[in-house]
Residue, then its C-alpha position, 0 to 999 in steps of 0.5 A: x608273453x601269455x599263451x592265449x590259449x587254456x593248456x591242460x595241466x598235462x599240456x603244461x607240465x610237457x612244455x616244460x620239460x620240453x623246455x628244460x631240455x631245451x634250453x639245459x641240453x640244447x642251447x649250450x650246443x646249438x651254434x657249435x652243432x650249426x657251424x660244424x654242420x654236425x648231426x647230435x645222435x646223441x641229443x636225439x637219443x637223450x630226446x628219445x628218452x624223454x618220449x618226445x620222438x613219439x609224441x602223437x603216437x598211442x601208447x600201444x604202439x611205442x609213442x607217448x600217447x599225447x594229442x596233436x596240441x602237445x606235439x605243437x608245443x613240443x615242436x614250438x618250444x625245441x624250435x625256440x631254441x634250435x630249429x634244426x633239432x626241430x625239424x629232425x623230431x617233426x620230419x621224423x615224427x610227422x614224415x617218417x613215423x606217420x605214414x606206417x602208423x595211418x596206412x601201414x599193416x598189422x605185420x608192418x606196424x608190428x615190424x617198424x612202428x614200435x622202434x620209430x615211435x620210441x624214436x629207437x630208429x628214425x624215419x624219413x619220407x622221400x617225395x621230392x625229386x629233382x624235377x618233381x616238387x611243388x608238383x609231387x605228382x611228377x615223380x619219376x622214381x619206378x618200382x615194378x614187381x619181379x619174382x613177389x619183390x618190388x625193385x626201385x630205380x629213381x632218386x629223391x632230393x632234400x630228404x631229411x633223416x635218411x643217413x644218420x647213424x640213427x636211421x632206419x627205414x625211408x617211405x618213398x613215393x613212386x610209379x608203379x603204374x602209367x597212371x599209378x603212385x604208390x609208397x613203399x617201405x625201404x630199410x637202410x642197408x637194402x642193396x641198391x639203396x644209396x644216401x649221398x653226403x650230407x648236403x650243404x645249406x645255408x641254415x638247419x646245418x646240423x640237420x640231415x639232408x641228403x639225396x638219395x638213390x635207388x639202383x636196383x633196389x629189391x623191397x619185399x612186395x610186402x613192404x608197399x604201404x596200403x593198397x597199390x596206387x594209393x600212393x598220391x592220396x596218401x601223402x596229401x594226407x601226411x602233407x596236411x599233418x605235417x604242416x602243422x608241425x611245420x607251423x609250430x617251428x615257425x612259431x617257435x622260431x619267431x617266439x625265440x627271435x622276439x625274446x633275443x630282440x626283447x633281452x638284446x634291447x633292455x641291456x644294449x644302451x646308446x645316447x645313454x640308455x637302453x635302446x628299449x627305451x625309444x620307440x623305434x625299438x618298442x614299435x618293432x617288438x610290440x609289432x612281433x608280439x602281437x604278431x607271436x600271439x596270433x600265430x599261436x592261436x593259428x597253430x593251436x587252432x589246427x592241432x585242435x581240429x586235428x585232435x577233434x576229427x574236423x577238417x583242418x587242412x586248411x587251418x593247417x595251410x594258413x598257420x604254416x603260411x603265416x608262421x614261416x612269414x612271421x619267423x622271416x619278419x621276426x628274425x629279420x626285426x630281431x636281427x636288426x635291433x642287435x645292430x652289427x652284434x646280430x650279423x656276427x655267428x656269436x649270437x644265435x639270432x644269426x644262425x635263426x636268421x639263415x634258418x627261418x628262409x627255409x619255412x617259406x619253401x619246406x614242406x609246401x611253398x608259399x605258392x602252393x600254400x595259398x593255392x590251397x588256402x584259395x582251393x579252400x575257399x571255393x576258388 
């Protein structure tokens, strides 16, 4: 399949290496990572190596120094192959590292950004809580000043990267005022700072997702991130980068199915030939093709506007709501052209089609995403 878009040699030359490490390192361990429910520290740090945890991080602060578009195709092409490992980079890199490299101070930079940005240490954000997640603005987690220290009481759910063995720090959203949110840096290993288990889910199983605790939790005053009651300005910003990353996974996702589906039918035969041979078959896969291609110029679009300083929130909006559509399709088409093989956990496009459902709620549901398609358009 062709790109459909004119990638620098640079842009070529990462997605290449993303690619073979990928598939060489990877894909031999992702379905026995996926039925574990496995964390692969080990793969994470073999990433980190190559600088792919730091991707759209300048040089000066510990990152690789490439533009948005190299972070896409990054994510794209680990997401081809394993999703969950995907979305540990992008939630990292997008959710954890971002928030201090845009609001953070020159001490706090100095303090954590180098270590995240090489992906030394990983970094989570927490927003979602129990009753507060489509409407982030509902959070209930408290921070009130003490003695020149913040002290924490509240929870967060579904917070990816928090309890590895790799983790260092999580951004946390919370009150500080009746009318007043803010975000504030917690370490690991803070006192009254808790992770629980790894929660169980239906897909990305090796990632790690946890809730967790604040019960008294003492931070320095100075780890509140930018200026107090900044808090809700500041995460709609992150949201609207992130989404593209979020996006790029989904394209990822459906360029894998269709190439499980395009492999599965050239080799599966019935009625005495491969079942690529009829049409029924063809229709499905020309259908995802077509589909894969418009998809990447969605993503690539909004990276390129991201890179260029535009607007892009919207663009951003669109592609990840078309891409999580179009991972379900992809992976549901692919699925259906493996026939009862496709139902078995022995072929991948099994653990892809658990994994895709979750592009519909992450980061954004489809609900909220076409409200702000529908707010972009002056309604």
């Amino acid at each position: 399949m062709t790109l459909g878009y004119d990638l620098s040699d640079q842009h070529a030359q990462l997605r290449e290496t993303v690619r073979a490490f990928a598939e060489g390192q990877l894909a031999p361990v992702a379905e026995e990572l996926d039925r574990e429910g496995r964390f692969p520290a080990e793969l994470v740090q073999a990433a980190a190596e190559l600088g792919l945890l730091g991707i759209p991080l300048p040089e000066s602060a510990g990152g690789s120094g490439f533009d948005t578009v190299a972070y896409a195709i990054a994510i794209e092409e680990l997401a081809r192959v394993d999703s969950s490992f995907a979305i540990t980079v992008a939630a990292h890199t997008s959710l954890g590292t971002m928030p201090i490299h845009l609001f953070g101070s020159e001490q706090q930079k100095a303090r954590w950004l180098d270590d995240l940005a090489s992906g030394r240490g990983l970094g989570a954000f927490g927003l979602t809580e129990v009753g507060a997640g489509s409407d982030a603005g509902a959070t209930r987690t408290t921070a009130r000043l003490d003695g020149g220290e913040w002290v924490i009481d509240g929870s967060k759910m579904f917070i990816t990267n928090a309890g590895t063995p790799l983790s260092k720090l999580v951004t946390i959203t919370a009150r500080t005022g009746p009318d007043e949110v803010s975000n504030i840096v917690v370490e690991n290993g803070t006192a009254g700072y808790d992770q629980s288990q790894p929660l169980k889910k239906m897909g990305w199983r090796s990632s790690d997702t946890r809730e967790l605790t604040f019960t008294g939790c003492r931070v320095p005053e100075q780890n509140l991130l930018g200026p107090r009651g900044e808090g809700f300005r500041q995460f709609l910003e992150i949201l609207d980068g992130g989404r593209i990353s979020v996006a790029a996974l989904g394209l990822g996702m459906a360029q894998g199915a269709f190439e499980m589906g395009l492999s599965y039918a050239k080799q599966r035969e019935q009625f005495g030939r491969p079942i690529g041979s009829f049409q029924a078959i063809q229709f499905k896969l020309a259908d995802i093709a077509t589909e894969v291609e418009a998809a990447r110029n969605l993503v690539y679009k909004a990276a390129w506007l991201k890179d260029q300083g535009r607007a892009f929130a919207q663009q951003a909006a669109i592609a990840k709501l078309y891409t999580g559509e179009l991972a379900r399709r992809a992976c549901n088409e692919s699925l259906q052209i493996h026939g009862g093989y496709g139902f078995m956990d022995e072929y991948p496009i099994s653990r892809f089609y658990r994994d895709a459902k979750v592009l519909e709620i992450g980061e954004g549901t489809n609900e909220v995403q076409r409200l702000v398609i529908a707010r972009g358009l002056g309604l």
